[in-house]
C-alpha positions in Angstrom: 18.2 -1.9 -47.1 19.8 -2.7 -43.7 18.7 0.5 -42.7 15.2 0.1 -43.6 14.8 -2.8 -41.5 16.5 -1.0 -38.8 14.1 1.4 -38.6 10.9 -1.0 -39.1 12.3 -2.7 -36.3 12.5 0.9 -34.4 9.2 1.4 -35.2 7.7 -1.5 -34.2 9.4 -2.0 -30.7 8.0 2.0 -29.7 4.9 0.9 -31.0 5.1 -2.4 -28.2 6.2 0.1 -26.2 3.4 2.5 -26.2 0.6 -0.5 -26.7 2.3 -2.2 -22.9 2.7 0.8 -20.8 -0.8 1.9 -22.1 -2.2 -1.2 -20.8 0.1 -0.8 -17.3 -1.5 2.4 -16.7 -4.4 2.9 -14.7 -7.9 3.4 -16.1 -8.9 7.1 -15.8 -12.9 6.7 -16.0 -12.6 10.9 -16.2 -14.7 13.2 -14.1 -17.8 12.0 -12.7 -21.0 12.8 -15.0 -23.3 16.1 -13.5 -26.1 17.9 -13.9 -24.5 19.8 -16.9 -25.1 15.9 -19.5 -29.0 17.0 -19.2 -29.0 20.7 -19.6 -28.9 20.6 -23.5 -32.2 18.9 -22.8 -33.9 22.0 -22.5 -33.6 22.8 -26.1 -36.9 20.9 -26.2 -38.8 24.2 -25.0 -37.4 26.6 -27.7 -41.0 25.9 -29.4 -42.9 27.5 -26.3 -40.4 30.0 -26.3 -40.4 31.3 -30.0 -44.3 31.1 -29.2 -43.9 33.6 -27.0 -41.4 35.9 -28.1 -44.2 36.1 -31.6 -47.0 36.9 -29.6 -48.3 33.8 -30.0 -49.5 32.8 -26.7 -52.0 34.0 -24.8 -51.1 36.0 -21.3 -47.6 35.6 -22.1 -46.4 37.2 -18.4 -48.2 34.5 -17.3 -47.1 31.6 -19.8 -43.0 33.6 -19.5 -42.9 33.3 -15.4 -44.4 29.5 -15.9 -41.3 28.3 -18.5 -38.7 30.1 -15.9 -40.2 28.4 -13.0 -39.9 25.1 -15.1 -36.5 25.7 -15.9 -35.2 27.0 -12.7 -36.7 23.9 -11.1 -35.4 21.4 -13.6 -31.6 22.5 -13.1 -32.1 22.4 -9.6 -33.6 18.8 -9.5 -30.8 17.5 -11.9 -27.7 19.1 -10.2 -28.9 17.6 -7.3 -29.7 14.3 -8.8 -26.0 13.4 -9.4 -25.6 13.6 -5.5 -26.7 10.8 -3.5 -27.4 12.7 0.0 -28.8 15.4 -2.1 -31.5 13.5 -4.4 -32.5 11.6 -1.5 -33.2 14.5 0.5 -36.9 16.0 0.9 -36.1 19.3 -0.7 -35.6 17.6 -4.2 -38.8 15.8 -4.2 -40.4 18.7 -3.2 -39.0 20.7 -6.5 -40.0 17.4 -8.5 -43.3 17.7 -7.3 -43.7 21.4 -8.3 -42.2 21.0 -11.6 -44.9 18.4 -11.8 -47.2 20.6 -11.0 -46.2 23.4 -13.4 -45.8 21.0 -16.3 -49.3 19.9 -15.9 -50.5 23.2 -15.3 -48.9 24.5 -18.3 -49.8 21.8 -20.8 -53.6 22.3 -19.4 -53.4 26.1 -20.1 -51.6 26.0 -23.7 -51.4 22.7 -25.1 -49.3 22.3 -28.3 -45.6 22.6 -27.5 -45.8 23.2 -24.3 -46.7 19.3 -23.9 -43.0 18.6 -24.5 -42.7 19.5 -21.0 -43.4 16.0 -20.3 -40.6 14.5 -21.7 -38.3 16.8 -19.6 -40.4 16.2 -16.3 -39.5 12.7 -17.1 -35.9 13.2 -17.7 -36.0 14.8 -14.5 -37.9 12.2 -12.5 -35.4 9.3 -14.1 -32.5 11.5 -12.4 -33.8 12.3 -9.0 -36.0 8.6 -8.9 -34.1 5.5 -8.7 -34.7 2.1 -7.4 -37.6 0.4 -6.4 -40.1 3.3 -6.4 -39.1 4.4 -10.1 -40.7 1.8 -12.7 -44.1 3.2 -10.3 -43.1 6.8 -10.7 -42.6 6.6 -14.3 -45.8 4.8 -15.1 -47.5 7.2 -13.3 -46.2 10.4 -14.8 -46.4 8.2 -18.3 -50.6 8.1 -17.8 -50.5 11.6 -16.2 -49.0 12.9 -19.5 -51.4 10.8 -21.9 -54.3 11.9 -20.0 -53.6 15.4 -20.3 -52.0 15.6 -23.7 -55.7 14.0 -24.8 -57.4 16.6 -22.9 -55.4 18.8 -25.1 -54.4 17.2 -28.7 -56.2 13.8 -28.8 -54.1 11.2 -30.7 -51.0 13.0 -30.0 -51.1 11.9 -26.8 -49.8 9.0 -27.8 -46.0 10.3 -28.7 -46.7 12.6 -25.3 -46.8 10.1 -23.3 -44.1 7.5 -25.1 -41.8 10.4 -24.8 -42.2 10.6 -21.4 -41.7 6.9 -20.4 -38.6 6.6 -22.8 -37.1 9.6 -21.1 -37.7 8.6 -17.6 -36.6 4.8 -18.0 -33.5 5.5 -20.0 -32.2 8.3 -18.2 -32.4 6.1 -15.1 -31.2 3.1 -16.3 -28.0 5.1 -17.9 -27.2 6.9 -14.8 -27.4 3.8 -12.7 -25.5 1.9 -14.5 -22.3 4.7 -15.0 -23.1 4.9 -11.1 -23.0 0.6 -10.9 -19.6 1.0 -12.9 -18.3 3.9 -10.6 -19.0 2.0 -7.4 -17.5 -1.2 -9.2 -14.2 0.4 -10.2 -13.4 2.1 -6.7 -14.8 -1.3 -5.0 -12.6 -2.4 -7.2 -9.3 -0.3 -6.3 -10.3 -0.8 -2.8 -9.7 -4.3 -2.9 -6.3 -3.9 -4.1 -5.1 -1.7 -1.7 -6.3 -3.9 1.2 -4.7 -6.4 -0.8 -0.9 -5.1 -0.5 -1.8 -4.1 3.2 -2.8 -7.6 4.2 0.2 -8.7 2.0 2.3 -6.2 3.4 1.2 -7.2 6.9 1.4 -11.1 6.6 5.5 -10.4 4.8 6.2 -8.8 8.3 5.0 -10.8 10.4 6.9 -13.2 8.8 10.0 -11.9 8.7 9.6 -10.3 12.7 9.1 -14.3 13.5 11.5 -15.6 11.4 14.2 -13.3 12.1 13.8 -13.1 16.0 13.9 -16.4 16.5 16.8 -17.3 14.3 19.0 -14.5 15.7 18.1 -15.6 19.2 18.9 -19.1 18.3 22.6 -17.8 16.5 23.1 -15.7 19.4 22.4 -18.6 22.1 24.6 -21.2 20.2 27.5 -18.4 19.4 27.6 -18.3 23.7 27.6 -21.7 24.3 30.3 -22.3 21.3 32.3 -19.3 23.1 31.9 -20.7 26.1 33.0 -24.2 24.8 36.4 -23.5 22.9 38.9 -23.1 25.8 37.6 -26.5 27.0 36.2 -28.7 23.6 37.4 -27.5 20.2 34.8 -30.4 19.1 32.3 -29.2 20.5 32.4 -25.4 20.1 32.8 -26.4 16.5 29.7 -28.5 16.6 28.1 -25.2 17.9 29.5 -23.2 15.1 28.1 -26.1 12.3 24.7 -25.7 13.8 25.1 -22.0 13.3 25.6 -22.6 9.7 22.9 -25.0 9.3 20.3 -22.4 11.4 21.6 -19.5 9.0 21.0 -21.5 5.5 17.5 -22.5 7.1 16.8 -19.4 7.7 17.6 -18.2 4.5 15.3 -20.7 2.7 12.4 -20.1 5.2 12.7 -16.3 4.3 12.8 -17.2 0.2 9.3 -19.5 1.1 7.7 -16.5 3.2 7.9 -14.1 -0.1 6.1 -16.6 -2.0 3.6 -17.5 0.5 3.6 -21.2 0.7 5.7 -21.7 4.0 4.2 -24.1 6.0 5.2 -24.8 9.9 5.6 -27.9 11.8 4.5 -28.0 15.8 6.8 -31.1 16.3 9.5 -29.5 14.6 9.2 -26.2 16.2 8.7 -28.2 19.3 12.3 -30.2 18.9 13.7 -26.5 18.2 12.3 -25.4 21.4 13.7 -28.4 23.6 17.3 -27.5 21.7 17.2 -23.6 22.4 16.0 -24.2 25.9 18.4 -26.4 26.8 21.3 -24.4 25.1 20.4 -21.4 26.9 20.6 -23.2 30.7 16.5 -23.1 30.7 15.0 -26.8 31.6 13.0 -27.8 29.1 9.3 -29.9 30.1 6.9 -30.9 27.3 3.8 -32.8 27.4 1.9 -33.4 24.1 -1.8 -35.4 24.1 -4.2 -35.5 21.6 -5.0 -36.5 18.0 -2.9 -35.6 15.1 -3.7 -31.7 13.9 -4.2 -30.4 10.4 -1.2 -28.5 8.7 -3.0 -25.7 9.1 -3.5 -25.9 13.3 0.1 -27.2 13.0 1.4 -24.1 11.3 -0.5 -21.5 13.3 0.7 -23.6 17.3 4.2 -23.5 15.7 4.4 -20.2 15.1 2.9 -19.5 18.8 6.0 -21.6 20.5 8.7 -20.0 17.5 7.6 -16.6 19.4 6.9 -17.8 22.8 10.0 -19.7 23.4 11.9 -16.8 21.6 10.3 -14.5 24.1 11.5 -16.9 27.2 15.1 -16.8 26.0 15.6 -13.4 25.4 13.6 -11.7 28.5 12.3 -14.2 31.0 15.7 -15.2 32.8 13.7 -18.0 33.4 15.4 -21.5 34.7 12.7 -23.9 33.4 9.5 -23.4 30.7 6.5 -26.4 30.7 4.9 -26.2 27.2 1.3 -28.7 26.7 -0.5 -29.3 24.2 -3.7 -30.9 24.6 -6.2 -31.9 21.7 -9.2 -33.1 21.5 -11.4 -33.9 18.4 -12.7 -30.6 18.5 -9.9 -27.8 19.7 -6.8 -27.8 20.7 -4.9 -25.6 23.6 -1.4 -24.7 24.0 -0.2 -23.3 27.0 3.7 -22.3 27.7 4.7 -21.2 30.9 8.3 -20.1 32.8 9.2 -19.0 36.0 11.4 -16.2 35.2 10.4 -12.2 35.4 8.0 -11.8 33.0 7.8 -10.0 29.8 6.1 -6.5 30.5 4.0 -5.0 27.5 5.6 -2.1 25.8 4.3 1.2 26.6 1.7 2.5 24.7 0.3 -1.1 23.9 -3.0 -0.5 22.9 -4.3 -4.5 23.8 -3.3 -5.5 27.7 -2.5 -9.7 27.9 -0.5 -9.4 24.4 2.6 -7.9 24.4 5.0 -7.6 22.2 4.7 -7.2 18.0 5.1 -10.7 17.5 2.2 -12.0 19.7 0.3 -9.0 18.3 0.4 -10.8 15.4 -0.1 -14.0 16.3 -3.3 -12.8 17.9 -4.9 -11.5 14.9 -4.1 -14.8 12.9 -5.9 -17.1 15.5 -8.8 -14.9 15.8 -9.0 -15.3 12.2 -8.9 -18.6 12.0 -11.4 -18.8 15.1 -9.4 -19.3 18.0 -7.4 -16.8 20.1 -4.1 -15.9 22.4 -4.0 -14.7 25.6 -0.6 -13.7 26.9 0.2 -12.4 30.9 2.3 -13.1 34.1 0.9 -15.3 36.3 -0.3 -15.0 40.0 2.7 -17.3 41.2 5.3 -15.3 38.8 6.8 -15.8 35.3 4.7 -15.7 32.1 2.2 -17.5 30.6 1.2 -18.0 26.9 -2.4 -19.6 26.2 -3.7 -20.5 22.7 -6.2 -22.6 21.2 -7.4 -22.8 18.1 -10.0 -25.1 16.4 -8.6 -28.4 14.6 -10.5 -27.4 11.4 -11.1 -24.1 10.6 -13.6 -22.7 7.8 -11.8 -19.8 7.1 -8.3 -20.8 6.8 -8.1 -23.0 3.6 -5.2 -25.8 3.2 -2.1 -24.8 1.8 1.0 -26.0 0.0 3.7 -28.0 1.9 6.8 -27.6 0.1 9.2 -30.5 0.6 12.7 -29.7 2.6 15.8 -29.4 1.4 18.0 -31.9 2.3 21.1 -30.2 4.1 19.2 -27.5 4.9 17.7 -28.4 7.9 19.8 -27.3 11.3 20.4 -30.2 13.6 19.2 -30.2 17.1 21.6 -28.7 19.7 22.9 -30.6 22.7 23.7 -29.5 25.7 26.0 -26.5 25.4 29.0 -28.6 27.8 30.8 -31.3 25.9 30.7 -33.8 28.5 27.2 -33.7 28.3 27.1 -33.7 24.9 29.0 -36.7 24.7 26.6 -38.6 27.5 23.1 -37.1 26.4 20.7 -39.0 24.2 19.4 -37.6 21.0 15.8 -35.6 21.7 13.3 -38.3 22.0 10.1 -38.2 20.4 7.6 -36.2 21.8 4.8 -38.0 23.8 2.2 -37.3 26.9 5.0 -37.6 29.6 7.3 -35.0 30.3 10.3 -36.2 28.2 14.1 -36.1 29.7 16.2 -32.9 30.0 19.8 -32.0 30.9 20.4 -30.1 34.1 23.9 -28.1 33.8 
């Protein structure tokens, strides 16, 4: 008994097992249709041709070279039709025109089966014909067949001619829509791969931003706490807590930026700045004016200092960096600027004013969220780093703040001597004056 239920169990869990990775594979839609779905169509002319092979028709050389010309020309049109450069070319509308032609002349000469040409004319025209011309074309050759089939037949026109609107109308409308379905699935796939590019993109833009700037800051602080210990245990040890508290930061900022809902601070990264400048001997000056900025303005200007400030630490050799913002109620600018070397572009860089893979970056996302970065040394020496950005963009909707941690946050960094550590104030808040900064 156990065993039975054993196996049931077996049984049902590869059954699961076949029904989900079924479902995870991709949809194989198969080859695409071609002219070979209408081909078997031609089976309608087996009457004309058992006509002829009995004797049955009159001039039958001349009734034999007709019924090839109609064929040859009807498996021209519809290989062609499944072709969009090719069924909208002139050649194909001139072979629809002559198999119009030879239907017509055909159905004139012999009448009976041979009207059932029609039909297939119309199977035709529904291949080659589609969009707004086609309900025109197919009323058309729908009263060319009627007339000519009463000519002929009399009241037999009437199946004539609704076998040659059925025909044209279906085989159009079923065609489009596999096409319709075609274009919707690799639309479709498109979408999804641009999908994991962008998401691909946005996860390393991240985690070039995140990660320079935190190693820049561990590195800085690791100095000063180097520097420190011979003199100030306390104080190289202060060093060394901030280092912890950067590194857990860091850790949950990377966590938030593979979900997607990290959300940046300008007067954070701003406070950030002030500490890294100072720890790193560079003189910090910032001015801030303006009305409060949405989260989302706030999140894209903090990301500009994160990479501009990082930039000034690590290449500039700079001895003092000004960063303003100034808002209004429509934009708002940011401009950062040192008096050190410079940052040169690297070579190869394909957009001059913007070097570097961060700014790069940082580019792209304020030109999509209308605004833009312009990045160069200045006439007077040292670099500059210019954004602005409008205060509500259309294109960039609001997202999730998550709340912080508490304990995760690093503290600011004093100055990197313990004397002035012990004497200097706590960062101030930020305001339209340029606020107070420790000279070593």
């Amino acid at each position: 008994m156990r065993g039975a239920v054993r196996q049931a169990g077996e049984w049902r869990a590869r059954k699961t097992h076949r029904r989900t990775r079924r479902q995870a594979e991709p949809e194989n839609p198969g080859p695409p249709p071609t002219g070979f779905a209408l081909l078997p169509w031609l089976l309608m002319g087996l009457g004309s041709f058992s006509n002829l092979l009995q004797g049955r028709t009159p001039l039958p050389w001349i009734g034999a070279l007709g019924l090839l010309t109609f064929n040859s020309l009807y498996v021209y049109v519809t290989f062609r039709a499944f072709v969009k450069e090719k069924r909208d070319a002139r050649s194909t509308r001139v072979a629809l025109a002559l198999m119009g032609v030879v239907t017509c002349a055909l159905a004139i000469v012999y009448g009976g089966s041979w009207l059932y040409f029609f039909p297939l004319l119309g199977l035709a025209t529904g291949a080659a014909m589609r969009g707004p011309w086609l309900g025109r074309a197919g009323l058309a050759l729908t009263a060319l067949a009627a007339a000519v089939s009463a000519v002929r037949d009399g009241w037999d026109a009437l199946n004539v001619a609704y076998g040659t609107f059925l025909s044209t109308m279906v085989t159009a409308a079923i065609l489009s829509l596999t096409e319709a379905v075609r274009e919707l699935r690799s639309a479709r796939e498109e979408l999804a791969r641009r999908a994991v590019e962008e998401e691909r993109l946005r996860f390393s833009r991240d985690l070039h931003d995140l990660l320079g700037h935190t190693l820049s800051v561990i590195v800085v602080k690791s100095e000063a706490a180097r520097r420190l210990a011979p003199r100030n245990m306390d104080a190289a040890l202060l060093q060394i807590t901030d280092i912890e508290s950067v590194g857990r930061q860091a850790l949950t900022e990377i966590r938030e930026a593979v979900t997607g809902y990290r959300q940046g601070s300008l007067a954070t990264e701003l406070d950030r700045a002030d500490s890294v400048l100072t720890a790193a001997d560079i003189t910090p000056v910032i001015h801030r004016s303006g009305p409060p900025l949405p989260a989302s303005a706030e999140a894209l200007l903090g990301w500009v200092v994160r990479e501009a400030i990082t930039n000034v630490v690590r290449h500039s050799g700079a001895a003092r960096c000004e960063i303003r913002v100034e808002g209004t109620g429509e934009r708002v600018r940011l401009s950062i600027a040192d008096d050190g070397t410079g940052v040169q572009p690297p070579e190869g860089s394909t957009r001059p004013g913007v070097g570097g893979t961060g700014l790069k970056g940082l580019k792209e996302r304020l030109a999509a969220a209308g605004g833009s970065l312009e990045a160069g040394p200045t006439p007077r020496g040292g670099f500059l780093v210019t954004a602005e950005l409008p205060t509500e963009s259309p294109t960039e909707p609001p997202t999730e703040v998550p709340a912080e941690v508490p304990g995760e946050v690093p503290a600011e960094v004093p100055s990197e001597l313990a004397t002035e550590m012990q004497e200097s104030p706590p960062p101030s808040q930020l305001s339209p004056h340029p606020r107070p900064t420790l000279n070593p």
